[in-house]
C-alpha positions as CSV (number, residue, x, y, z in Angstrom):
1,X,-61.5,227.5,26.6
2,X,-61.3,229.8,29.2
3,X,-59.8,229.3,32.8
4,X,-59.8,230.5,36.2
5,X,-57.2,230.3,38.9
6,X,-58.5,230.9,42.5
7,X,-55.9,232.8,44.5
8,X,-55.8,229.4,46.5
9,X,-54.6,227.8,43.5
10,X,-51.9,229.7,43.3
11,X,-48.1,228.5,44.3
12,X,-45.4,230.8,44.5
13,X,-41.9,229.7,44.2
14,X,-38.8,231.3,45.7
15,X,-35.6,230.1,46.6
16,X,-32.2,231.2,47.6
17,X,-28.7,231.9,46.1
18,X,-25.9,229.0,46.2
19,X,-25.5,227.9,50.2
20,X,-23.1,225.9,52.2
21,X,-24.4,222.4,52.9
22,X,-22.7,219.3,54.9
23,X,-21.9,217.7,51.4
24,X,-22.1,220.9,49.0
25,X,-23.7,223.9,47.6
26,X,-27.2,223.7,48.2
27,X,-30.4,225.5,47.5
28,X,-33.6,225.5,49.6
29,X,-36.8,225.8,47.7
30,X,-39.8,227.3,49.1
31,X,-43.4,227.0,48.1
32,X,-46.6,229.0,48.9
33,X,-50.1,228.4,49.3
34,X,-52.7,231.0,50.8
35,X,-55.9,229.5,51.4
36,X,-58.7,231.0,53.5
37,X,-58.5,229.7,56.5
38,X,-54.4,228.8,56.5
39,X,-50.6,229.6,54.7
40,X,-49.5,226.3,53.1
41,X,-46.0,226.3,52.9
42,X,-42.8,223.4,51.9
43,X,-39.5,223.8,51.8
44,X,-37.2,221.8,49.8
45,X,-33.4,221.6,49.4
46,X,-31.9,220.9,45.7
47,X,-30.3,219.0,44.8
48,X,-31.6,216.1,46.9
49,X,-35.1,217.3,46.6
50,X,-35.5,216.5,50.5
51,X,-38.1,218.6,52.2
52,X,-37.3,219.9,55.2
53,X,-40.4,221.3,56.3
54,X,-44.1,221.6,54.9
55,X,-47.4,222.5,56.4
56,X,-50.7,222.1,54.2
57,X,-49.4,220.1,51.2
58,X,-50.2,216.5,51.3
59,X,-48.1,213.6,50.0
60,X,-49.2,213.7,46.7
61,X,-48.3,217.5,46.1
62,X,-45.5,217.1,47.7
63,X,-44.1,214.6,45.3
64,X,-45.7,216.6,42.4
65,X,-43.6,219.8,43.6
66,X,-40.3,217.7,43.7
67,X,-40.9,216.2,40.2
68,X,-41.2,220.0,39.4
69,X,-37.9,220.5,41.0
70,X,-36.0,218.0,38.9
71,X,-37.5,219.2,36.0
72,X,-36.4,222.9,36.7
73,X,-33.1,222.3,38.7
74,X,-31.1,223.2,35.6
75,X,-32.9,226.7,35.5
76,X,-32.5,227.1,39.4
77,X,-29.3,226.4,39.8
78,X,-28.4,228.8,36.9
79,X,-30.6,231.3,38.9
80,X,-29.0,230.6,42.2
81,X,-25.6,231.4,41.1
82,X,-26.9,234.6,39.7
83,X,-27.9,235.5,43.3
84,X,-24.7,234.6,44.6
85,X,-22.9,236.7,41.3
86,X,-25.1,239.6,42.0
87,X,-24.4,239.5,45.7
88,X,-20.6,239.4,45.4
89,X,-20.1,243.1,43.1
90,X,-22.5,244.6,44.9
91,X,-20.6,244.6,48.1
């Protein structure tokens, strides 16, 4: 079976090292979209999974990318705190 991926199905993931938050260490999670015409783009904060701000993912994909989040937090919070490692002996 073969399949293509457009570039607009494409979603890039990146988030940020460990960050202060009102009731602990957070992360914020952001997603990318190019399309032709527009940028989609969401941001959401683990480990709540709350978006804070999206523009060109509907409802649906938005719960689909938070169900992705709480399957991966594990793996991004292990990822984050390399960040924050890394960070630290560098300086």
């Amino acid at each position: 079976m073969n399949i293509q991926i457009n570039d607009s199905d494409k979603i890039t993931m990146t988030h940020t090292g460990l960050l202060p938050g009102k009731k602990g260490k957070v992360i914020h999670v952001c997603f990318e979209r190019k399309s032709e015409d527009r940028d989609d783009y969401a941001e959401i904060v683990l480990p709540s999974r709350t978006v804070v701000h999206s523009r060109g993912f509907d409802e649906g994909e938005l719960a689909q990318l938070q169900l992705y989040l709480k399957d991966q937090e594990q793996s991004i919070i292990k990822n984050a705190k390399q960040i924050n490692h890394d960070l630290i002996f560098k300086l």
